[in-house]
C-alpha positions in Angstrom: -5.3 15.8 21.9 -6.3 19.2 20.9 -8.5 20.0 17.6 -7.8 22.3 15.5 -10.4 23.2 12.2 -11.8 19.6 11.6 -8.5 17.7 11.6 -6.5 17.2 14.5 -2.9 17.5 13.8 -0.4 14.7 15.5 3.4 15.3 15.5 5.0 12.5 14.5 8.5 10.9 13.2 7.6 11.5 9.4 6.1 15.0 10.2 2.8 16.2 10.9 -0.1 13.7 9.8 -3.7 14.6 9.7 -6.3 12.5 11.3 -10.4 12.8 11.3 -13.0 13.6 14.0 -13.7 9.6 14.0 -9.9 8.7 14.6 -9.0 8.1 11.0 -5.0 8.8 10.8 -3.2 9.2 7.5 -0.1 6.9 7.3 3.4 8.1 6.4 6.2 6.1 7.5 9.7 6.6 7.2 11.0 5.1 4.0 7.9 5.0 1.9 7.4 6.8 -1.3 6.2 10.1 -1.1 2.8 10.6 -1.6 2.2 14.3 -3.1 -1.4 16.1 -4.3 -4.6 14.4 -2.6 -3.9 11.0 -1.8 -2.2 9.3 0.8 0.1 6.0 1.2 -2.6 4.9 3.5 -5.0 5.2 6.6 -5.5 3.4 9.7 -9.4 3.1 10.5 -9.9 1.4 13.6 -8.2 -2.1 13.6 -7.8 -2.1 10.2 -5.2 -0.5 7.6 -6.1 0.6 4.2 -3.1 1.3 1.4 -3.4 3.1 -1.4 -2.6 2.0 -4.2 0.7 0.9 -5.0 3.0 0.8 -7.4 6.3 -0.3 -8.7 8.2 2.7 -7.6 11.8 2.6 -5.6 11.2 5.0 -2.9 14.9 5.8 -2.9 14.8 7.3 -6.3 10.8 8.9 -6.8 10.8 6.4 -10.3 9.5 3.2 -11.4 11.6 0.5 -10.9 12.2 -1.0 -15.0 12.3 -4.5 -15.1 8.8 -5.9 -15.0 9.4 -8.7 -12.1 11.1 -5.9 -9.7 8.8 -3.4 -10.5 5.6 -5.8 -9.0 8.0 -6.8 -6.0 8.3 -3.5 -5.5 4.7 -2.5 -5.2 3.9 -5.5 -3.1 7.4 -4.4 -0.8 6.1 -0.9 -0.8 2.7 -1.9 0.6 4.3 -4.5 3.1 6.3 -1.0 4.4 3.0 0.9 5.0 1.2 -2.3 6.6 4.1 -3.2 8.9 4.6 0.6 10.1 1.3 -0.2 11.8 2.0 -3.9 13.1 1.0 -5.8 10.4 2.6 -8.3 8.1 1.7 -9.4 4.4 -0.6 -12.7 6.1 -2.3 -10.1 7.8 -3.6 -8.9 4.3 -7.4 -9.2 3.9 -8.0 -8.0 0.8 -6.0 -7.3 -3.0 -6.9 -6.0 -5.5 -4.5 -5.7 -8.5 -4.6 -3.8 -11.6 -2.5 -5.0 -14.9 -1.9 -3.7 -17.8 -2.1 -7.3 -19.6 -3.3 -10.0 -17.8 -1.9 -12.6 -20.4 2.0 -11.4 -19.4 1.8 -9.2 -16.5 -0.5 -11.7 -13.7 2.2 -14.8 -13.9 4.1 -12.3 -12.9 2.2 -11.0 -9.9 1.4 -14.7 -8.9 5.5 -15.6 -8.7 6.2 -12.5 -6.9 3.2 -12.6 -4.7 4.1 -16.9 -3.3 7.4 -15.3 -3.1 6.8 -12.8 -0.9 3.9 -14.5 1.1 6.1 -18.0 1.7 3.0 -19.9 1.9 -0.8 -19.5 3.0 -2.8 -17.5 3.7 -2.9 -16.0 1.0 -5.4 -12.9 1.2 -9.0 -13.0 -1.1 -8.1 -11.3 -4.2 -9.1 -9.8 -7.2 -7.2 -9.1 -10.5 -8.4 -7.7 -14.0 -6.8 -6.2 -16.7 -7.6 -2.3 -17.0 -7.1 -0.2 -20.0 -4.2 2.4 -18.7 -2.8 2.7 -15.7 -0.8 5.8 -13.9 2.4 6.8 -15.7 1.4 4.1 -18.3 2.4 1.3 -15.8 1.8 -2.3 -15.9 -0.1 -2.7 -12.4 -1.2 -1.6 -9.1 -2.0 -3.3 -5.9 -4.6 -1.9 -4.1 -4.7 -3.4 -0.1 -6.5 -4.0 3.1 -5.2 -5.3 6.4 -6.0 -6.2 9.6 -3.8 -5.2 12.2 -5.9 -5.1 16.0 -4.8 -1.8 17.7 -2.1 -3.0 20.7 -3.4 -1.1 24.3 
């Protein structure tokens, strides 16, 4: 690889991605959302995968899904994109954190949608509180960690 400035550029399916002196690439697989301003979807970091995070927004149309169910499937199907572009699956998940708008109406939710997607244990440690406003006035976001060993 060549560097260029302090980021070295790699050319790949989704475009040109940036990643650090230390190896840390920015994620952007075909199909996600778009991530625009300073943020990205994601980052892998050695053998692990960190995604940003995520919310209830169809990447076909740039807009939050409406329904309340389908908008937290959604976010959790938009983070198991990002985590399975680099090997990984939603047991590989070591770490949630989810943000609600209610906890009262909005974490039964996330705790149907969440054994749905999963199937069955492991289920990933996992943190959830209820924050005062979120993005666009949403109702959560799922912030996630995964393991995912590099393959030689």
């Amino acid at each position: 690889m060549r560097w260029l400035a302090p980021f070295c550029i790699l050319f790949v399916a989704g475009g040109a991605l940036a990643q650090s002196p230390n190896g840390v690439r920015t994620l952007d697989p075909p199909g996600a959302i778009k991530a625009e301003g300073t943020w990205s979807l994601g980052v892998r970091a050695g053998d692990f995968v960190f995604v940003a995070g995520m919310q209830g927004v169809d990447p076909a149309t740039n807009k939050l899904v409406p329904d309340p169910e389908a908008r937290i499937r959604q976010a959790f199907l938009n983070i198991r994109l990002i985590a399975q572009s680099e090997g990984a699956s939603l047991q590989d998940c070591v770490r949630l954190t989810i943000y609600v708008s209610d906890l009262k109406t909005v974490a039964p939710l996330v705790d149907k949608v969440q054994a749905e997607l999963w199937g069955k244990p492991p289920y990933p440690p996992r943190t959830m509180f209820e924050a005062r406003r979120l993005f666009d006035d949403d109702i959560v976001e799922i912030d996630s960690v995964f393991y995912a060993p590099k393959k030689p």
